[in-house]
N, C-alpha and C positions, 0 to 999 in steps of 0.2 A: 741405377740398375747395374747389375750384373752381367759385364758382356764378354762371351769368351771368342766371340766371333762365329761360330759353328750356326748349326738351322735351330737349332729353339732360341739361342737371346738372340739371333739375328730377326726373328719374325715377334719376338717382344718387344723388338728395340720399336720397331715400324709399328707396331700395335698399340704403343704407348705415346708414339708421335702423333698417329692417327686418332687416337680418344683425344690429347690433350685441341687440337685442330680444332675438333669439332664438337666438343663441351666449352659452351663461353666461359664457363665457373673454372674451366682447368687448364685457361691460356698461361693465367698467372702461376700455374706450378712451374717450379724448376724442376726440368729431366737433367741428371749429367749421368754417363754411365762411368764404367771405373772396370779396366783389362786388368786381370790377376796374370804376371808372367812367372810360372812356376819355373822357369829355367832348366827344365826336365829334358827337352827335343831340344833339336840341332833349328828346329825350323820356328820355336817361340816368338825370335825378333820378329819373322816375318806376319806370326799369327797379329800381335801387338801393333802392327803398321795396318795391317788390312782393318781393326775394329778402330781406328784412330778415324781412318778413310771414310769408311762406313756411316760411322758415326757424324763425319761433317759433313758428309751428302746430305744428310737430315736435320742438320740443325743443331745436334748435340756435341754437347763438348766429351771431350772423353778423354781420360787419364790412368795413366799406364803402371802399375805397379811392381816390382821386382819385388821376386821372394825366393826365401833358401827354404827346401823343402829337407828338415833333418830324417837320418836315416834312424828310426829306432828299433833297437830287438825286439821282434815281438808286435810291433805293429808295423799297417800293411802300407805301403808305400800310396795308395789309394787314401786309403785311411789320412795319412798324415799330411797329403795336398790338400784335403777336403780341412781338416783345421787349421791349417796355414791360411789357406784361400780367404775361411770365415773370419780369421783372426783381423786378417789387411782387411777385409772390407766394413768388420764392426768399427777397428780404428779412423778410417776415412766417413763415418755418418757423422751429418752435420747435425743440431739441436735439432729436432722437429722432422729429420727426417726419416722416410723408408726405406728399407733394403728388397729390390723388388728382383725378382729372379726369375728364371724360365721353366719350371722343372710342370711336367705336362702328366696326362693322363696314364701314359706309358711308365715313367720316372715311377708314380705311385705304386704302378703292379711291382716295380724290381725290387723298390724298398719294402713292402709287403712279403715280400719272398727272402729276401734277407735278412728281413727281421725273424722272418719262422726261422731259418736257418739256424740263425743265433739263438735260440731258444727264448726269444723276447717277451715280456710279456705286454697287460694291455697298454702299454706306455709305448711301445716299439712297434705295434700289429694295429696304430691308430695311424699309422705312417704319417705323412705329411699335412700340417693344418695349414689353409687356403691362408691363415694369417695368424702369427704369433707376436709378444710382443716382449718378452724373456726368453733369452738374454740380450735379445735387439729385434727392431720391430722390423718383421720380414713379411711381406704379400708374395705370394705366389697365384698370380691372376689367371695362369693357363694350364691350372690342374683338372679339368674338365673337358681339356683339348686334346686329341692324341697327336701323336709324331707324324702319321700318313695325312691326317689335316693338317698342321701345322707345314707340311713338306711344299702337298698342294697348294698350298695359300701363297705360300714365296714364290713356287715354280709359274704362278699365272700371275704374278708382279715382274716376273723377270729378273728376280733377285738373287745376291751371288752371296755363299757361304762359305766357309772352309769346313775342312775334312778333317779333324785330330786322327792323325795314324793311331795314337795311342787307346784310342776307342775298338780298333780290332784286338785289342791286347785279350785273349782270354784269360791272361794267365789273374786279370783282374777280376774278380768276383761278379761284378756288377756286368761286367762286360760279355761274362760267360752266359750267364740271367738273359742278355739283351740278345745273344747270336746264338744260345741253345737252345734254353728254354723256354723262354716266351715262346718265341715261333711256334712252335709241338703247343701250345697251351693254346694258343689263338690260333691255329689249327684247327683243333678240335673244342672248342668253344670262342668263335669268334667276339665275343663280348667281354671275354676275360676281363681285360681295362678295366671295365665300369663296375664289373662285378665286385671287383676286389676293393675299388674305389668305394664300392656300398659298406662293404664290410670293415672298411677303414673308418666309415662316418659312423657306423655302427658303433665299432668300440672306441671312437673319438666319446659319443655320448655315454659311454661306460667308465671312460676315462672320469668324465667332468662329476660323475656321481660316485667314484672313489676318491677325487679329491675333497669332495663336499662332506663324505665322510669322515676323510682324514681331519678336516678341519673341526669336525665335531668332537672326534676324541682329543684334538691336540689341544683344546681348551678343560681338559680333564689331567692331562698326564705331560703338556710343556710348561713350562713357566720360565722366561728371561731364557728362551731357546735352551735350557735342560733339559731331560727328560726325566721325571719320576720312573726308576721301577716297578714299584710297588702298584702305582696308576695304571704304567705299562701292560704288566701281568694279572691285570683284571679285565683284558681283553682277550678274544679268541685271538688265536693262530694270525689265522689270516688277514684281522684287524692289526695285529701287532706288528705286522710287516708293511703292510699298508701305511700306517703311522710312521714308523720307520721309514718308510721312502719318502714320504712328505716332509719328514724331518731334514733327513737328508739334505734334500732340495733345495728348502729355506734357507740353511748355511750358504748356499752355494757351492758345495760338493760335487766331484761325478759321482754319480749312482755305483754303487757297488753289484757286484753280480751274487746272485739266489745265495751261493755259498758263504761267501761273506755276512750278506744280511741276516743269514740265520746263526751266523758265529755273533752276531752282536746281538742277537734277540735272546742266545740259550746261552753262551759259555760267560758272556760280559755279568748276566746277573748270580750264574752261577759257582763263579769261581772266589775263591777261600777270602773271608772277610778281610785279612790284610792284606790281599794281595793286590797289584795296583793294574787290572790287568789292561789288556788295548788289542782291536782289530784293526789293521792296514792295510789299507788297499791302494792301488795306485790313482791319487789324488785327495785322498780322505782319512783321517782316520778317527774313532772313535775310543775315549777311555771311560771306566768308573771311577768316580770317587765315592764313597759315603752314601751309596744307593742311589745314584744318578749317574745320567749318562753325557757324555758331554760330545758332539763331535767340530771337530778341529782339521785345518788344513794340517796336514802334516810337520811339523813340527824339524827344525833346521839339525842337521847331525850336531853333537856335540862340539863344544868346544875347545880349543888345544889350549887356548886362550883364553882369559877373560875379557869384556867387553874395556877398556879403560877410556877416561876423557878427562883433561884440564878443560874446570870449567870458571871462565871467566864472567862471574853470574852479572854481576854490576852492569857491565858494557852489554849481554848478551842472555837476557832473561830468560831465554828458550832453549834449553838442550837437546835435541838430535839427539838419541841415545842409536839410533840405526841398527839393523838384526830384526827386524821386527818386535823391539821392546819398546817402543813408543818415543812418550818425549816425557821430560822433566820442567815444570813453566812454574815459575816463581811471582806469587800474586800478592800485594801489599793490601794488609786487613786488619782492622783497626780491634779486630780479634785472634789474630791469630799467633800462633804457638811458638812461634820462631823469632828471635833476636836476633836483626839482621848486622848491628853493632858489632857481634860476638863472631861473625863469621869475616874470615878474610878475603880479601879479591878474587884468590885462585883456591876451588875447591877441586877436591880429584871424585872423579864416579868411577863405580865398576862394579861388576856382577860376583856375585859371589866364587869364592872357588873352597870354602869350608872354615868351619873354627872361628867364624867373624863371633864378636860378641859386644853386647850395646848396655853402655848406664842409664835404667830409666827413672831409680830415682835417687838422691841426693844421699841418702844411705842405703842404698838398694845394692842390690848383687849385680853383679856383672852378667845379662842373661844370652846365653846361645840363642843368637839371629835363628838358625834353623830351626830350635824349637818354640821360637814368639811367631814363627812364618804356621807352623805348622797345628797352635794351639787358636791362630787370626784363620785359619782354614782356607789359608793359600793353597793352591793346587798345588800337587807334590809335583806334578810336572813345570810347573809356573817357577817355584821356589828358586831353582839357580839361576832364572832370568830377572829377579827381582832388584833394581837399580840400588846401589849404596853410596850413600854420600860420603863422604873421607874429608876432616881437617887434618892434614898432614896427615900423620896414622891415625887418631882416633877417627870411629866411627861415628859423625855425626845424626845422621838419617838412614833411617830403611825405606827407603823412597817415603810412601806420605804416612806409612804407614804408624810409625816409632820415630820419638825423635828423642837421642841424646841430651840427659840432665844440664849439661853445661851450655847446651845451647837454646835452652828456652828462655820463654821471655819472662820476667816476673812482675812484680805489682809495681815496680820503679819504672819498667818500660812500656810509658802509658801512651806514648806517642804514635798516630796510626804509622806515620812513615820509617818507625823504629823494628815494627811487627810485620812477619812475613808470613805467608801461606805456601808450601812445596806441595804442587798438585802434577801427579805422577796420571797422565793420557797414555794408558794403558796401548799395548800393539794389540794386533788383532787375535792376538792367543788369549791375553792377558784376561785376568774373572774382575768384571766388575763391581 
């Protein structure tokens, strides 16, 4: 679990001791919790000593994590402890286990209110699910509890918490939520909490039957995670964005906001047939080729340099190409195309940088790599990271794709241990 010492994982810690006590079936779970120290306060070390303390009062082990919380333009220092926090604690889950947290009935109204704020839509206004399982399986057991019970509960155990100074902070979104506007809202409708809590399960089951949709058209217009256009825009509007976010998703993408998604729904299919175009966003981007849509982690700045390797294949069958182009693995096949005789111990690799050109057949022309890359329907964006194999200067291979007249194998090289197979494992950009 999640302990930051304060009154909600302090009364989950003792809530989770207390289930596993008195469930026989849940002696044999392991509880550990696991302190996030954001290094933010002067007073951390000591927050980190008190849930260590706490922690073995009870029986639990508990381990303390240090973290650098980066400062970035543009996002909010709140913001970027909250993906720090989640990064250390997805990294420390063991196989099989859960990520259990404290976030309570109270936690749901602010996120509910933040998310309107941000103009979220139903994906963001379903706030918090009791349990998710992507991108790590997380319970939050005490969304149905508020803060004034959860307060009570400890104060008649006799139980001690700590105070994060930084929780008065208004200058923090959430914290303004917590000491302005709640109050005035639970004021004047003391049930606020649960109300909004309804309306979060509300569009939780809204959510579950726009996914369910989205899955229906994406067996119409995805194939090998592309997206047909032409499939695409035989949906309305709102399906198309719809499908689109779910699209999204499956990559593993962040979500682009309203304006983006509708730059890839309207200018991606409509702009000039040669032109190669692309939307970006911070985390994602999307290009077209040849009436599909492809999206992609965004894609490394160019290079100053080309990739280069001596590669010692004999001793070291597996090339590391590193950059996210994959690997290069050399497979012995009693069919294949390659004369391993004909090659010398040290071959050179490297990515193209223009003008490469390859003999493919024995009185054949010399043909321009870029235009055999670009008639094979390599992605234009693909094309400069595509691996080349080099004897000395001549170009023997274009990864698996083309392979050099002089070094194939011919009807005298009948021997399976004579004949090679180059099978280029694409990086995660790479079109299969």
């Amino acid at each position: 679990m999640a302990l930051s010492g304060g009154l909600d994982s302090i009364a989950l810690l003792q809530l989770l001791v207390q289930w596993r006590a008195r469930q026989p079936a849940s002696r044999r779970v392991e509880l550990r919790a696991i302190h996030i120290d954001h290094q933010l306060r002067p007073a951390s070390a000591m927050w980190a000593k008190h849930c260590r303390a706490v922690a073995r009062e009870v029986g639990v082990a508990c381990s303390v994590v240090k973290v650098t919380v980066p400062k970035r333009r543009g996002q909010s220092l709140e913001a970027a402890a909250r993906d720090v926090r989640y990064a250390a604690l997805a990294a420390r889950l063991r196989p099989n286990e859960w990520l259990v947290t404290a976030h309570h009935l109270d936690d749901q109204l602010e996120t509910l209110l933040l998310q309107l704020m941000r103009g979220a839509g139903v994906a963001g206004l379903a706030g918090m699910p009791a349990v998710t399982c992507e991108p790590l399986r997380l319970w939050r057991p005490l969304l149905a509890i508020s803060r004034v019970e959860l307060s009570q509960w400890l104060q008649a155990r006799g139980s001690r918490w700590i105070e994060d100074d930084s929780n008065l902070d208004e200058r923090f979104d959430r914290n303004y939520l917590r000491h302005r506007v709640v109050p005035l809202l639970q004021a004047r409708w003391p049930a606020a909490s649960r109300t909004a809590a309804r309306s979060a399960a509300h569009l939780g089951e809204a959510l579950d039957l726009l996914h369910a949709l989205a899955e229906i058209d994406a067996a119409q217009v995805i194939e090998a995670g592309v997206v047909s256009i032409a499939a695409l825009q035989k949906l309305d509007a709102a399906r198309q964005r719809n499908l689109l976010r779910h699209w999204i998703a499956l990559q593993g993408l962040t979500m682009p906001d309203a304006v983006h998604l509708d730059r890839i729904r309207v200018e991606l299919p409509a702009a000039r047939a040669d032109a190669q175009p692309i939307v970006r966003w911070d985390g994602g981007e999307v290009r077209r080729f040849r009436r599909c849509l492809y999206a992609l982690v965004p894609l490394a700045a160019e290079r100053e340099q080309p990739i280069l390797h001596r590669w010692r294949w004999r001793r070291e069958p597996v090339l590391e190409l590193g950059a996210g182009l994959g690997r290069l693995r050399w497979v012995p096949d009693a069919n294949g195309q390659i004369a391993a005789t004909r090659l010398p111990a040290v071959l050179r690799v490297a990515t193209r940088v223009g003008g490469e050109r390859i003999r493919l057949r024995a009185q054949g022309p010399n043909h321009a790599v870029k235009e055999l890359l670009r008639k094979r329907a390599v992605l234009p964006w693909e094309r400069d990271r595509v691996p080349l194999v080099f004897v000395e200067t001549t170009l023997a291979m274009v990864a698996d794709l083309f392979i050099a007249v002089p070094f194939r194998a011919n009807p005298a090289d009948d021997l399976p241990v004579q004949r090679l197979r180059l099978v280029w494992e694409r990086g995660s950009h790479q079109q299969e």
